[in-house]
Steps between C-alpha positions, in 0.01 A plus 500: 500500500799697617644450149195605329463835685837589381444461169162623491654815686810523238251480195308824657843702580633412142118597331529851702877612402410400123181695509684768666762509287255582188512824308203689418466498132580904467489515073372814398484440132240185430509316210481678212738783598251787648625577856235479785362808596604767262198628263578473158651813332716544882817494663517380814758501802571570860760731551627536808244245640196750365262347261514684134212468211545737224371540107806378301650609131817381304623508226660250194824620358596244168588122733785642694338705718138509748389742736224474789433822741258657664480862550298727827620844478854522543514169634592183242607155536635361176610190358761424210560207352715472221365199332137401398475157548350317773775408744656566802755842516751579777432837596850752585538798432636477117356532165580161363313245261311254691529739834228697672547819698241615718489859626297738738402874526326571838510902405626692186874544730597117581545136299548174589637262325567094489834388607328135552173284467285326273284550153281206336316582232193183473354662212529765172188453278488543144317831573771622708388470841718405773469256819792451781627514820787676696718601804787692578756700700480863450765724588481898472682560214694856373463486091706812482839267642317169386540388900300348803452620810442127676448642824140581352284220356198351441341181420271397247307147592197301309536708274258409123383675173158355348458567138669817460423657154859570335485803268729479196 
């Protein structure tokens, strides 16, 4: 009986870590490559942990170059990617074939700009609208002396673009 309780006991303890040690499914782009949450026609982010929903534009520029943004005033977050293919894009701070760059105005007197993260581009339809997702490091940056100040950042996280229209 003895023998029994143990291994009924050891069966329970081995059920709970392995349950425990599950990760919630966290996907933000189901199948079929439109990110959860963000309204077609969006682009979507938190920055700096605060929730972000705007109208997006873009434009097309020949197949070496894409461009998401979206614009409030003074403020505008946008998005290049210099490709237009459906892929994944390591996102610096460079203009560079199959790169992305990601940048930030909070006012008409600062920028931000990538140093690191991540661009994947799930879709580019034949009508030129654009689907993806995206994170990154931003660092204040000083385009007069093409530097970074990285004392002063901010981060981009679950960050998506749903069906952006691309000008050409």
């Amino acid at each position: 009986m003895r023998h029994l309780c143990v291994k009924i006991f050891s069966a329970i303890l081995f059920c709970s870590i392995a349950l425990m040690s599950c990760e919630k499914d966290t996907t933000t782009t189901p199948p079929g490559g439109t990110p959860a949450g963000c309204p077609d026609g969006n682009v979507c982010l938190k920055l700096n942990g605060t929730d972000i929903s705007k109208q997006g534009g873009g434009y097309y520029f020949a197949d070496t170059f894409t461009f998401v943004k979206y614009e409030e005033g003074a403020v505008q977050l946008s998005i290049d990617v210099f490709g237009s293919t459906a892929q994944s894009y390591t996102v610096g701070d460079l203009r560079q074939a199959g790169k992305g760059r990601i940048y930030y105005f909070p006012d008409n007197n600062n920028m931000y700009m990538s140093h690191s993260g991540s661009l994947t581009v799930t879709e580019l339809t034949a009508d030129k609208k654009m689907t993806g997702t995206f994170s990154a490091k931003l660092y204040k940056y000083d385009s007069n002396n093409n530097t970074f100040n990285f004392a002063d950042s901010m981060e981009i996280t679950n960050g998506s673009f749903t069906k952006i229209q691309l000008s050409q």
